[in-house]
C-alpha positions in Angstrom: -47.4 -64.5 -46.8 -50.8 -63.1 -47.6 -53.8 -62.5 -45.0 -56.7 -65.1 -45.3 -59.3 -62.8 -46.9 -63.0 -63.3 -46.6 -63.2 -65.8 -49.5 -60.5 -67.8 -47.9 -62.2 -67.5 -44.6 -65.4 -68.9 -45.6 -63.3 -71.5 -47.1 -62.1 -72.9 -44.2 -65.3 -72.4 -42.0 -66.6 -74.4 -44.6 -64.0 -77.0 -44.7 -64.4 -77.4 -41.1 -67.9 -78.7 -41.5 -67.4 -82.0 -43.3 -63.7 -81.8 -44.2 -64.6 -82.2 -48.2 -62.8 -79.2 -50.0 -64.7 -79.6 -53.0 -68.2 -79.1 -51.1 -66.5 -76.7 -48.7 -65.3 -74.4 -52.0 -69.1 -74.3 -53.4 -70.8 -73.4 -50.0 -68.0 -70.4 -49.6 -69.6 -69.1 -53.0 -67.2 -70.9 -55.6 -68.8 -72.2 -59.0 -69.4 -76.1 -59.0 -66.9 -76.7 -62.2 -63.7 -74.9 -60.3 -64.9 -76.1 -56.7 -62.5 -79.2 -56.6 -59.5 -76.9 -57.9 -59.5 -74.2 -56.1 -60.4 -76.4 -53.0 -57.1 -78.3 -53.9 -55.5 -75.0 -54.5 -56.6 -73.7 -51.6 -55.5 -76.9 -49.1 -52.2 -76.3 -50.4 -51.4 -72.7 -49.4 -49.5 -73.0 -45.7 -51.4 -70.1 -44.4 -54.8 -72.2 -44.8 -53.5 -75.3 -43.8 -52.2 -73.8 -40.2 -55.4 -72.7 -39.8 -57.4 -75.9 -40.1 -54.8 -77.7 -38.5 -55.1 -74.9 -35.1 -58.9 -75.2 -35.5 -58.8 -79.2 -35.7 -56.3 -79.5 -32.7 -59.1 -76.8 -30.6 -61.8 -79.5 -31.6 -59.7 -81.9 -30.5 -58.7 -80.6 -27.0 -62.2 -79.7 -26.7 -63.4 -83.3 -27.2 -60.4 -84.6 -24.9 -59.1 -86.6 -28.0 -55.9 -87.7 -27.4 -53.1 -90.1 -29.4 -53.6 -92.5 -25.8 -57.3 -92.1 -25.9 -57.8 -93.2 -29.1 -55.0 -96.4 -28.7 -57.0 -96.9 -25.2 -60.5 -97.4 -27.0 -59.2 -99.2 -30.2 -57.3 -102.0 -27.7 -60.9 -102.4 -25.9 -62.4 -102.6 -29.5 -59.7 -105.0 -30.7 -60.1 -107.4 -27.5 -63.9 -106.9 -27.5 -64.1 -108.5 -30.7 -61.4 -110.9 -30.3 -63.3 -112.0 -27.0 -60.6 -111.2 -24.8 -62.7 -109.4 -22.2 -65.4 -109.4 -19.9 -68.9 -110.0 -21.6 -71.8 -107.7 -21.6 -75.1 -108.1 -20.9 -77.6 -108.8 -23.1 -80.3 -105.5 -22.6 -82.8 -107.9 -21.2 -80.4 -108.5 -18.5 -79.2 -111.8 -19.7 -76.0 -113.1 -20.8 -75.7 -114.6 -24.4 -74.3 -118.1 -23.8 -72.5 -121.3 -25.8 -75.4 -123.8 -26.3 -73.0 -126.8 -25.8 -71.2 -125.7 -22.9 -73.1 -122.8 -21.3 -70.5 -120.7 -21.3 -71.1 -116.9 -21.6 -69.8 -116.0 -25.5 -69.5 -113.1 -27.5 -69.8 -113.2 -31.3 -66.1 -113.2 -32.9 -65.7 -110.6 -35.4 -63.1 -110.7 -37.3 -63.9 -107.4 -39.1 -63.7 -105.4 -36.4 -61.2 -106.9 -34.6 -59.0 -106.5 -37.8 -59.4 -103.1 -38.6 -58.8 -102.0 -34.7 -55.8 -104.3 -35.0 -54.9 -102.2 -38.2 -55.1 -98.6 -36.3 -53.0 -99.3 -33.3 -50.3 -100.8 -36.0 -50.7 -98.0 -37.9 -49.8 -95.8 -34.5 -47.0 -97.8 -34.4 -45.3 -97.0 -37.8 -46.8 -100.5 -39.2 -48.5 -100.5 -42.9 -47.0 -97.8 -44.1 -48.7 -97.3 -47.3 -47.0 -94.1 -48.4 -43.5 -92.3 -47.2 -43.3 -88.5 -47.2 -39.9 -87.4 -48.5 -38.9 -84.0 -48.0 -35.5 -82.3 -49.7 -34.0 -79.0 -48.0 -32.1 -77.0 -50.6 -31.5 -77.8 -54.6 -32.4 -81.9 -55.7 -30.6 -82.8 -58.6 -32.0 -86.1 -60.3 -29.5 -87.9 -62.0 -30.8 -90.2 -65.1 -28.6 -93.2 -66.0 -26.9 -93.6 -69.6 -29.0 -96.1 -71.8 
């Protein structure tokens, strides 16, 4: 397997910036109409890849960002929106409350409730939108007669 050279390098110093290979290819000093494929050229070569992936994971530990930090916060977001928790205060120290009943209310919202809802499924193997199929050794593809 080759070394990263310097081109390669910038690359992914780059790529680390914004995560946008096509942008990342033109800053490391690759012409605008071949920045999009050799960025997808580049994303493709293992060597590469296990480096943003080591750098990635080192931002990660850095930032404390784990898989049960992230479920942790998107529950709260999830029930925040959904209502299911204690209200905040308003920032002039009041509480925002039902007209009819006086009850202290939060806005529903649905939005945010239903994407939160959508990342912890997704954590859970729900709405798979794609399946990655890997074969070890020869695949031979057999057409049926017409």
């Amino acid at each position: 397997m080759r070394e990263l050279t310097r081109k390669r390098e910038r690359f992914i110093s780059e790529y680390m910036k914004d995560q946008n290979g096509a942008k990342a290819a033109i800053r490391a000093g690759f012409s605008k109409k071949t920045a999009a494929q050799i960025a997808s050229e580049y994303l493709t070569i293992p060597k590469i890849k296990l480096e943003i992936d080591r750098r990635l994971n080192e931002i990660a530990e850095k930032a404390d960002i784990t898989a049960e930090s992230i479920m942790h916060r998107l529950n709260l977001i999830a029930n925040r929106c959904i209502q299911e928790v204690d209200p905040i205060m308003k920032t002039n120290g009041t509480y925002k409350r039902d007209r009819n009943t006086g009850k202290i209310c939060f806005d529903f919202d649905s939005a945010g409730a239903s994407r939160a809802l959508e990342l912890l499924g997704k954590t859970k193997g729900m709405f798979i939108d794609k399946h990655d199929v890997s074969v070890a050794g020869r695949m031979v593809i057999v057409r049926p007669k017409r």
